[in-house]
C-alpha positions in Angstrom: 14.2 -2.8 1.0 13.3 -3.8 4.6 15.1 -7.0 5.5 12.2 -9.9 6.0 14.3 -13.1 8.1 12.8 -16.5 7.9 14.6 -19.3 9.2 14.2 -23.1 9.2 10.5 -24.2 8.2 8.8 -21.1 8.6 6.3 -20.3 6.2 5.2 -16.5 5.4 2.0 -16.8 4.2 0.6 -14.3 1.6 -3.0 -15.7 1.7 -5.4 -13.6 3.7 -5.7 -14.0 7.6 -8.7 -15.7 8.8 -11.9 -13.2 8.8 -13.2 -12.3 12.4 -15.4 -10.1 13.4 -13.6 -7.1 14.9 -14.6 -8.2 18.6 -12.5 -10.9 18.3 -9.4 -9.2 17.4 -6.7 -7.7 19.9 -5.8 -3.9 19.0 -2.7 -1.9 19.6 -4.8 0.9 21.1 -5.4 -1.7 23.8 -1.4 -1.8 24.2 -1.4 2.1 24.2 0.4 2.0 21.4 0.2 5.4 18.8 1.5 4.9 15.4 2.9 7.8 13.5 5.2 9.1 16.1 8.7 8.8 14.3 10.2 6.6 16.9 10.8 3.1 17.5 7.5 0.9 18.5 9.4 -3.0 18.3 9.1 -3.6 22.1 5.5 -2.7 22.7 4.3 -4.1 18.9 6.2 -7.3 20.3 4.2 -7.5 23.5 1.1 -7.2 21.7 2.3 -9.2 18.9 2.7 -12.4 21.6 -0.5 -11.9 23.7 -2.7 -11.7 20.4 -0.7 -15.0 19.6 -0.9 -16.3 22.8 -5.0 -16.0 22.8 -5.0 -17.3 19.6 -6.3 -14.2 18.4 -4.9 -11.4 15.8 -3.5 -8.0 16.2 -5.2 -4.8 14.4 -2.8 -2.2 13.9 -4.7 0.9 14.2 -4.0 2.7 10.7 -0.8 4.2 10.7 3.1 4.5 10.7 5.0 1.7 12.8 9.2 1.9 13.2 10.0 -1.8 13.9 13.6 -3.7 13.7 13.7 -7.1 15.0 10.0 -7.6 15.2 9.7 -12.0 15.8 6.7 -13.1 14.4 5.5 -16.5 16.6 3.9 -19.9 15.3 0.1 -18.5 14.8 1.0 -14.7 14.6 -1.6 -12.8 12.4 -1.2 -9.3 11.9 -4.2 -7.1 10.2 -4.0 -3.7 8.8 -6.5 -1.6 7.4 -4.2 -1.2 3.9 -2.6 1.4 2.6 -2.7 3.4 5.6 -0.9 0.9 7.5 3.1 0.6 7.2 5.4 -1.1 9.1 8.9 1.4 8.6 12.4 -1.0 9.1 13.9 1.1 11.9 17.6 0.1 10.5 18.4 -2.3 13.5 18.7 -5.7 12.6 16.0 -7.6 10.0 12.5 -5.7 10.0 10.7 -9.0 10.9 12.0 -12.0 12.3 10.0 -15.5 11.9 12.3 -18.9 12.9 10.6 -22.2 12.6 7.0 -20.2 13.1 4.4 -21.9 10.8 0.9 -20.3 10.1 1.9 -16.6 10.3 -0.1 -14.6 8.3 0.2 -10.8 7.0 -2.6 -8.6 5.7 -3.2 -5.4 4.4 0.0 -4.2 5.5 3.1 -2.7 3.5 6.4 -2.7 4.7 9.1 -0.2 3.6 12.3 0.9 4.4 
């Protein structure tokens, strides 16, 4: 199983991520970023990861595969997938996601393997 790290008073929350209309969502397609390709994708998921958190915003991920390791999920970060077509794949390196003292962080329709 992929390794999921939370330290201190983080909270992982397994309730649904606010609803938005998709305008008001950043994309990974903005980042350039193409799932599926087999190789590692942490350092540009984590730039677009922290300006969608930055804006206050969250972060589609465009449906497909995503090889993370060590991906830190911010106070605020919301990730949205469009379900079963969207996996984040535990590269191997270090914890899959990281989240330390990062409250409001919400998940959905994403599965993580590895």
């Amino acid at each position: 199983a992929a390794p999921v790290l939370i330290h201190g008073s983080a909270e992982a929350a397994t309730k649904p991520a606010p609803a938005r209309a998709a305008a008001m969502a950043v994309s990974t397609e903005e980042f350039g970023i193409v799932p599926s390709r087999g190789r590692d994708q942490t350092a540009a998921l984590q730039l677009a990861v922290d300006q969608a958190t930055v804006k206050g915003l969250p972060l589609f991920l465009a449906p497909g595969r995503y090889v993370v390791g060590g991906l830190m999920l911010r106070p605020g970060t919301q990730l949205v997938g469009a379900g079963e077509a969207n996996v984040l794949s535990y590269s191997g390196r270090g914890a899959c996601l990281l989240a330390e003292n990062a409250a409001d962080i919400a998940i959905q329709n994403l599965r993580i393997s590895g």
